[in-house]
C-alpha positions as CSV (number, residue, x, y, z in Angstrom):
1,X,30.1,13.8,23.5
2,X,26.8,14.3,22.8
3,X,26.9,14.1,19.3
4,X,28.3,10.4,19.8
5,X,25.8,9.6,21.7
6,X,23.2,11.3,19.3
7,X,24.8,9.0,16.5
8,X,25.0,5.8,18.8
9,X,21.1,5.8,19.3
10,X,20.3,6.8,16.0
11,X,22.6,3.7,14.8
12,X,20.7,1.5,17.1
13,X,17.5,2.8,15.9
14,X,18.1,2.1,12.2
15,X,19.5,-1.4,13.2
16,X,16.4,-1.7,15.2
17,X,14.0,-0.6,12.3
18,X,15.6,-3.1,9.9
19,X,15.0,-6.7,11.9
20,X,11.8,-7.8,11.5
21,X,8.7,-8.4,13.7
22,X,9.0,-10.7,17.2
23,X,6.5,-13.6,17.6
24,X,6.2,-15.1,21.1
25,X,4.1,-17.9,21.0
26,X,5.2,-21.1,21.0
27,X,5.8,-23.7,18.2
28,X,2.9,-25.9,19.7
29,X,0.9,-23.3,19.2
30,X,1.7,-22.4,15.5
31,X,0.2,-23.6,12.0
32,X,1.3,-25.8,9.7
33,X,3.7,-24.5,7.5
34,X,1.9,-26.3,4.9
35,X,-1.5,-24.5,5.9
36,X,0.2,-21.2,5.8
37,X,2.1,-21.5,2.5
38,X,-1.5,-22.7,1.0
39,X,-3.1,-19.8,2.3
40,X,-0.5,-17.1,0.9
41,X,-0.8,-18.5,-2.6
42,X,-4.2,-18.4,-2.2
43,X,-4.2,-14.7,-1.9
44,X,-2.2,-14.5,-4.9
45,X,1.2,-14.4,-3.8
46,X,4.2,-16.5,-5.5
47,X,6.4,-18.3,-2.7
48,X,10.1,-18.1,-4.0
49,X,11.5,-18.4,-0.3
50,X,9.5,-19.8,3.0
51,X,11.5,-19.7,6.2
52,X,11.3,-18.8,9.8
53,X,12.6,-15.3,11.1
54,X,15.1,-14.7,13.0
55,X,12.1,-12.8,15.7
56,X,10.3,-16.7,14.7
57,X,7.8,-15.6,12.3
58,X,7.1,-16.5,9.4
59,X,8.1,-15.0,6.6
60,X,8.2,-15.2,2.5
61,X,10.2,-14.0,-0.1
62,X,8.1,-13.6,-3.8
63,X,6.1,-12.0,-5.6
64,X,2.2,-10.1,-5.5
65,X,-0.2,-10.6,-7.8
66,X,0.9,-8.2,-9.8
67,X,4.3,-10.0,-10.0
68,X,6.2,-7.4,-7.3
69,X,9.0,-9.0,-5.8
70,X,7.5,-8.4,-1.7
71,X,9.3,-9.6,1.7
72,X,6.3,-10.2,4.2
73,X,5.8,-12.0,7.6
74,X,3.5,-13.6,9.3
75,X,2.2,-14.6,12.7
76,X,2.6,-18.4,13.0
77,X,-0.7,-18.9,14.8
78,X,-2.7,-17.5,12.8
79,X,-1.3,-16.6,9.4
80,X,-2.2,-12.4,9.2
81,X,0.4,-10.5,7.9
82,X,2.7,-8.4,10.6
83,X,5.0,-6.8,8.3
84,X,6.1,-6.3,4.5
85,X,9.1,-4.6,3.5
């Protein structure tokens, strides 16, 4: 019994580990996509995908300067970068 147990948490753990970050504040509150998009490529980075996360970030799909393909999000409000997988 305990090793199900064992196996459920560390299933719910991995699942856990894979979403991405949560973002709380609301849309009022958040920057235009726009503004944010402009301010990624500025930084170098290729846009192939632009959406909003599941957790409501933002988030990219593209590539570095170096042309590495890189999955990143960001806080809406003000654009730093949370995560990167």
């Amino acid at each position: 019994m305990n090793k199900i147990l064992a196996l459920i948490a560390a299933l719910l753990t991995a699942t856990g580990a894979m979403a991405g970050p949560a973002c709380t504040a609301t849309e009022d509150k958040w920057m235009k996509e726009a503004d944010v998009k402009t301010r990624i490529e500025g930084q170098g980075y290729t846009i192939k995908t632009f959406k909003v996360s599941k957790g409501k970030c933002y988030e990219i799909y593209g590539f570095d300067k170096a042309g590495k393909k890189v999955e990143i999000y960001f806080d809406p409000v003000t654009a730093a970068p949370l995560e990167s997988k």
